[in-house]
C-alpha positions, -999 to 999 in steps of 0.1 A, spaced: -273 293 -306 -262 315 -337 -281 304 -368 -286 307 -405 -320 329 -415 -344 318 -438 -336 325 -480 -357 360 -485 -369 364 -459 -348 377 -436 -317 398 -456 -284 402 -444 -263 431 -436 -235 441 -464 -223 404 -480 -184 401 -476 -180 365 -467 -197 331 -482 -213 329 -444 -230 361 -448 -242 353 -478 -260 322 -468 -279 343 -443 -293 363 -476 -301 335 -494 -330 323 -486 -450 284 -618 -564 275 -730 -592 267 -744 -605 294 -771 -640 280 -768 -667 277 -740 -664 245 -723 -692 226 -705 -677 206 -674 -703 179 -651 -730 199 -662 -717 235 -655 -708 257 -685 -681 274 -684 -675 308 -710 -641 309 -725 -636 346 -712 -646 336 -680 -623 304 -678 -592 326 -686 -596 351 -665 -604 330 -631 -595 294 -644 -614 268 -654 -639 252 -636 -642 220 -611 -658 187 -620 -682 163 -598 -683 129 -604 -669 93 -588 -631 100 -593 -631 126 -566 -645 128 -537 -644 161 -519 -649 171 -483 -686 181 -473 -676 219 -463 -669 225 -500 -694 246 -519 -700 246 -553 -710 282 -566 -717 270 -607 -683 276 -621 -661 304 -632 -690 322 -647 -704 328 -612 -674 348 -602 -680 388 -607 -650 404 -597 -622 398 -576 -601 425 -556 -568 433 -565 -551 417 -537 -568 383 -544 -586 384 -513 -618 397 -520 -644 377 -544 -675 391 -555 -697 358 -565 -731 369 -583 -760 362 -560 -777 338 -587 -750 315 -585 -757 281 -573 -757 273 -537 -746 312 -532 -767 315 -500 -746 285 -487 -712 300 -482 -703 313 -450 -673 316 -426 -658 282 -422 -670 266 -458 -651 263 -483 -654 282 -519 -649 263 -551 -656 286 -583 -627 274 -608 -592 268 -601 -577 300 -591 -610 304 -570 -607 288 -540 -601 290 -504 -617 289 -470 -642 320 -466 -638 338 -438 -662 367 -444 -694 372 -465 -711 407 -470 -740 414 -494 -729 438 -525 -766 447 -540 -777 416 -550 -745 397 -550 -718 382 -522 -686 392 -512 -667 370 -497 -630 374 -484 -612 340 -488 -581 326 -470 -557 295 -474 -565 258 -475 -550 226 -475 -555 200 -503 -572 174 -480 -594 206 -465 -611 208 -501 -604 170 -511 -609 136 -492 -601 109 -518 -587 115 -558 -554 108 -575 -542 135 -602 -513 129 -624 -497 142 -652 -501 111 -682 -465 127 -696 -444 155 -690 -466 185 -697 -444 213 -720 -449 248 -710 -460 266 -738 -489 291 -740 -478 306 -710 -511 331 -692 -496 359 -665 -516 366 -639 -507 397 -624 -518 407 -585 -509 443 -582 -522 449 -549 -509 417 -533 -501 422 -497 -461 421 -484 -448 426 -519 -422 446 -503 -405 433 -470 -380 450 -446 -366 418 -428 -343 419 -393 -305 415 -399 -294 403 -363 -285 367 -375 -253 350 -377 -235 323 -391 -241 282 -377 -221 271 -348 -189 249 -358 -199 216 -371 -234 219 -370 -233 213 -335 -269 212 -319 -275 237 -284 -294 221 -259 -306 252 -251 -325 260 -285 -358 248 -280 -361 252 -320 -339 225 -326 -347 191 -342 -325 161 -341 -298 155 -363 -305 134 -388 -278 129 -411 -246 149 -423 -244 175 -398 -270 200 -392 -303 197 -385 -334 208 -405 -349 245 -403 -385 237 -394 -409 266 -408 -446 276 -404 -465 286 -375 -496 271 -384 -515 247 -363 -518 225 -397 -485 224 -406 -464 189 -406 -428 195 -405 -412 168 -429 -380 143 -417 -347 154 -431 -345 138 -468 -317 121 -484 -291 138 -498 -282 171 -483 -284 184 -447 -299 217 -439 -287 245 -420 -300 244 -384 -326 271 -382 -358 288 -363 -386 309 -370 -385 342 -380 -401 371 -357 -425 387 -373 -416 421 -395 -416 460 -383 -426 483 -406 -447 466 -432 -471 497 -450 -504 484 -457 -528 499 -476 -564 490 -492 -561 475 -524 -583 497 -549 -595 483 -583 -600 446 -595 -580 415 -609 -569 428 -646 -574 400 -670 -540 377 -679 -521 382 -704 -491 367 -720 -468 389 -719 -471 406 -687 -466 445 -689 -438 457 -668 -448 466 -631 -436 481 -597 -433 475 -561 -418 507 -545 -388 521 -560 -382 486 -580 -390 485 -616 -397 450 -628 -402 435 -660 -406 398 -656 -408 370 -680 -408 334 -691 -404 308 -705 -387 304 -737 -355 325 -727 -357 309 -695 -377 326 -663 -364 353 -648 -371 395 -643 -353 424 -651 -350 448 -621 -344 488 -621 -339 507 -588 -329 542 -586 -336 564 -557 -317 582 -535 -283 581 -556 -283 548 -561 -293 535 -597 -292 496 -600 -303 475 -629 -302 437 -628 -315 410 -646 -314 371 -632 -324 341 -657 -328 305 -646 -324 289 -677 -351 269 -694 -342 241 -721 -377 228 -741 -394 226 -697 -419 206 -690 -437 189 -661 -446 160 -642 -467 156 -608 -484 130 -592 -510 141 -565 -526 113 -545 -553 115 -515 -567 88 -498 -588 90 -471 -575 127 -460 -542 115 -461 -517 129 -493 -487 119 -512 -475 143 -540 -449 141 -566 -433 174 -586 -406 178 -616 -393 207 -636 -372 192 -667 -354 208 -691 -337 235 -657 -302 237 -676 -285 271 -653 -287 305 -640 -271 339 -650 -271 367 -627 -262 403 -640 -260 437 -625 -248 474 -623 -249 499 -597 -241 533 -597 -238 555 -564 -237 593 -560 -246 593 -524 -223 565 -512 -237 551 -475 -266 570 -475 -283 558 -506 -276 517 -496 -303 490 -496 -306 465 -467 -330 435 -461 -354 440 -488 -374 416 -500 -393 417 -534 -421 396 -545 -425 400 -581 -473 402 -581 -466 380 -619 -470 345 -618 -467 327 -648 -493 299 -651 -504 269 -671 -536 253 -666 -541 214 -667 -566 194 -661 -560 164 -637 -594 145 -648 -620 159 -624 -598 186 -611 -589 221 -628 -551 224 -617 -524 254 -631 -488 249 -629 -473 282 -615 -442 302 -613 -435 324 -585 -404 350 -584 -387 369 -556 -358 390 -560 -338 399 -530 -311 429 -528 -282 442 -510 -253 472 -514 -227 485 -496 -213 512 -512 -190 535 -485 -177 557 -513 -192 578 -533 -192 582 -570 -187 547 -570 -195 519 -597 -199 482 -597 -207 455 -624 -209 421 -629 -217 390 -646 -218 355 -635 -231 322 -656 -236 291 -638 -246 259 -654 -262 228 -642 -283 204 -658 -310 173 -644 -344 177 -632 -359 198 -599 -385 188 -578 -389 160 -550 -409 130 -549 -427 106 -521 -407 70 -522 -420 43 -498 -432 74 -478 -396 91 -480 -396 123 -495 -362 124 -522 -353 163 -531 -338 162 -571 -315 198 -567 -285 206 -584 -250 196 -567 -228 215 -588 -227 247 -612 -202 252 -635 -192 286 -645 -192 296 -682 -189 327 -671 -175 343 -639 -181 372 -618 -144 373 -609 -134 378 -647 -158 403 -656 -161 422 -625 -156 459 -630 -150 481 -599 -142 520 -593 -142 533 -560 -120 548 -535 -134 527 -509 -146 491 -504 -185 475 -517 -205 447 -521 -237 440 -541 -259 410 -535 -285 397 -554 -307 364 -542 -332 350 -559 -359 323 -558 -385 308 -584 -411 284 -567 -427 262 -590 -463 248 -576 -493 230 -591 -523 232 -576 -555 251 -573 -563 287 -560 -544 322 -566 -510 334 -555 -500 331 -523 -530 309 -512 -519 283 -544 -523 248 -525 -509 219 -536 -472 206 -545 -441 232 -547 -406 232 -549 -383 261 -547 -351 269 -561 -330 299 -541 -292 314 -561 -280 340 -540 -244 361 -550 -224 385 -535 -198 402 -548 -171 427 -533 -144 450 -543 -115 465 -522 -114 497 -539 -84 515 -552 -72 527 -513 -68 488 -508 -32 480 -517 -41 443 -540 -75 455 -552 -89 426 -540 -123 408 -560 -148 380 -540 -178 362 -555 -196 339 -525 -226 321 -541 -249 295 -521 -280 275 -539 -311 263 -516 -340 242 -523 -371 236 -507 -405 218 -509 -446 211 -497 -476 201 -500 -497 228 -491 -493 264 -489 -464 282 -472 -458 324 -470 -434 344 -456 -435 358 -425 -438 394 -438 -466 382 -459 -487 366 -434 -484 397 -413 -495 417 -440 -524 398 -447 -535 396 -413 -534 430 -408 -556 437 -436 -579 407 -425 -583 428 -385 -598 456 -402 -622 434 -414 -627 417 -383 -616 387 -395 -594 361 -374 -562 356 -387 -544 334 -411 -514 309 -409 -482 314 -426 -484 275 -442 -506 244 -443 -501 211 -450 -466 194 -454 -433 222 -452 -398 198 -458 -369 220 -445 -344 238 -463 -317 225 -481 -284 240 -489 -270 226 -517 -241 242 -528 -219 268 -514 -186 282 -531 -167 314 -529 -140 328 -552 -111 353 -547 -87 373 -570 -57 376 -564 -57 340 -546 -39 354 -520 -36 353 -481 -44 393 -482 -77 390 -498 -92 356 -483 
């Protein structure tokens, strides 16, 4: 059966069609606080979150081990993988492989290895589930929570930052019809197509098809050649507000949020091919609202983004070297998240945004050039939410152009090219760091691609194909590049390897998907 890929993380070959495209496209206190009877410095709570709380409204599972707080935390790796806990710390002697950590809110996770470090631990952490660390609580937001006073935690040595995905993937069979011989397959539930299950974990749940919108039918991605792995040197830095600008490879980045909106301005030039782009998802006065429930192992979850209002996408590319200076396939994981802590009574939480930027060119000429600019509006709220035990998906249905890539599209080349750029911001609350965040997530996916004739073509033809996904958890959920990263980082330590998700994965859902073409003519369809 030919199939759809999954957004980011498997990139298409050169974007000329809206079918093509789709296979591209694929979230503080300034005093010490004291917290159940563990006290908590302020440096200590901003740098590794704030600390978790014991008492009747949660009860948590009996593998969980209390260490005495942030302030028992000494270091911690620049990948996020490695925590250095001080070896007077509470129940310190306690943790071992198959316990469970819990040392603030970004500091949590399953251990998997503990070595002695003079006289402290170090201990290499992995995912979890919320119902691994909790076993009955509800956590909700009172009112929506506004994002101000935004912390960026930065992870510059996170594994799979930079992905080369496979390309051999093709577009869905007419009319979403199912082949019997795809054992990936799940039964159509509504519309047309089925639901793209995801995750390979043993703990992962795949979710019914929601109301709605029906997904493209899908399978799981093989796992990645050619992922470079290398030790991660140096520790956490502290967060700041305005993250510095970073790199990952030959991509500059300069994220940022949230008053202009969320977003990151990219620069890549190497190999005669200089491309600067900048995507926003514009941000109206956001706030929040999330509801997490367990009882008796068992969770429900709830999670909104207000104030969402569009999303501009702007590039320019330059090529001296025409074929041989092209991009394919890669996928970038901006190492910023942009967080907000909360607390949910008992439990420290931080609301997090995630960014991955995704690129693509074609250029078969050289000396070429290629810009554009395209403004899509939409307004509502984003998230999902558990109804009678139904999961609703809130994502937009329709963008409206304020400004199009068609109209300001400017092209010189003797020969034809495309450009895409996909995108995706993942919004989670929950506890731990990065990748190994747990808890309830929902991310939004804008993909464009946009292609030129050049001057041999006799109409000069212009086409803008643009597709918006959305997805959602309760958990944890990676890439496959990612886990395979990880893991291979983890078998030098002789550690067994990790899952790429936990908990509950809903499938993918394409929301919208338009294309464009000037001249409207039979010659350039």
């Amino acid at each position: 059966m030919r199939t759809i890929g999954r957004v980011l993380t498997r990139l298409p070959r050169p974007v000329t069609s809206l079918a093509a495209l789709l296979v591209f496209s694929m979230a503080l206190a300034a005093c010490s606080s004291s917290v159940a009877g563990v006290h908590t410095s302020a440096a200590a709570k901003l740098r590794y979150g704030a600390s978790p709380e014991q008492n009747s409204k949660i009860t948590y599972q009996p593998d969980v081990v209390f260490v005495g707080g942030a302030d028992s935390i000494v270091s911690v790796s620049a990948d996020g993988l490695i925590w250095t806990i001080s070896g007077s710390a509470p129940n310190v002697n306690e943790l071992r492989p198959g316990k469970i950590m819990f040392a603030s809110s970004l500091g949590v996770g399953r251990v998997l290895k503990v070595s002695q470090q003079g006289a402290n631990k170090q201990v290499v952490l992995g995912p979890v589930t919320i119902t691994d660390v909790i076993r009955d609580g509800n956590f909700s937001s009172s009112a929506p929570i506004p994002l101000n006073d935004v912390e960026a935690y930065t992870v510059p040595s996170e594994p799979g930052l930079l992905t080369k995905t496979t390309a051999d993937v093709t577009t869905p069979t007419s009319g979403g019809a199912q082949d019997p011989s795809d054992t990936d397959a799940q039964p159509s539930i509504q519309l047309a197509s089925a639901p793209e299950p995801h995750g390979v974990g043993a703990n992962t749940v795949t979710l019914p098809a929601v109301d709605l919108v029906a997904s493209e039918p899908g399978h799981h991605e093989p796992a990645s050649p050619g992922i470079l792995l290398t030790a991660a040197s140096g520790t956490l830095p502290a967060p700041s507000p305005s993250p510095a600008p970073t790199s990952v490879g030959k991509y500059q980045l300069d994220p940022f949020c949230c008053h202009s909106g969320l977003g990151v301005s990219v620069v890549y030039n190497n190999n005669g091919l200089l491309v600067k782009a900048k995507v926003t998802l514009h941000l109206d006065a956001p706030s929040v609202t999330f509801r997490i429930g367990v009882a008796g192992g068992k969770l429900t979850a709830a999670l909104e983004l207000h104030g969402a209002a569009g999303i501009r996408v702007a590039f320019e590319a330059g090529s001296t070297s025409g074929l041989a200076g092209n991009v394919s396939h890669q996928r970038v994981q901006i190492p910023v998240e942009f967080s907000f802590p909360v607390r949910a009574g008992p439990l420290p939480l931080m609301i997090d945004f995630d960014q991955v930027f995704g690129m693509d060119t074609a250029f078969t000429a050289k000396d070429s050039f290629f810009s554009a600019i395209g403004d899509y509006s939409f307004g509502g709220t984003l998230g999902f939410g558990f109804v009678n035990g139904i999961p609703t998906v809130y994502t937009p249905h329709t963008l409206t152009p304020t400004t199009t890539m068609t109209k300001t599209m400017v092209f010189r080349s003797v020969g034809p090219a495309s450009v895409v750029i996909a995108y995706a911001a993942k919004l989670s609350v929950g506890i731990g760091l990065a990748v190994f965040q747990v808890g309830p997530w929902y991310e939004l996916t804008f993909a464009v691609g946009a292609y030129g004739s050049g001057i041999s073509s006799e109409f000069q033809c212009k086409q803008v194909s643009l597709a918006l996904s959305s997805q959602y958890g309760i958990g944890y959920r990676m890439p496959k590049p990612v886990e395979t990263a990880i893991n291979a980082f983890l078998s030098v330590l002789h550690v067994s390897p990790i899952h790429a998700s936990g908990g509950l994965v809903g499938p993918s859902i394409t929301a919208i998907k338009d294309s464009s073409t000037f001249p409207p003519i039979a010659a350039c369809a």
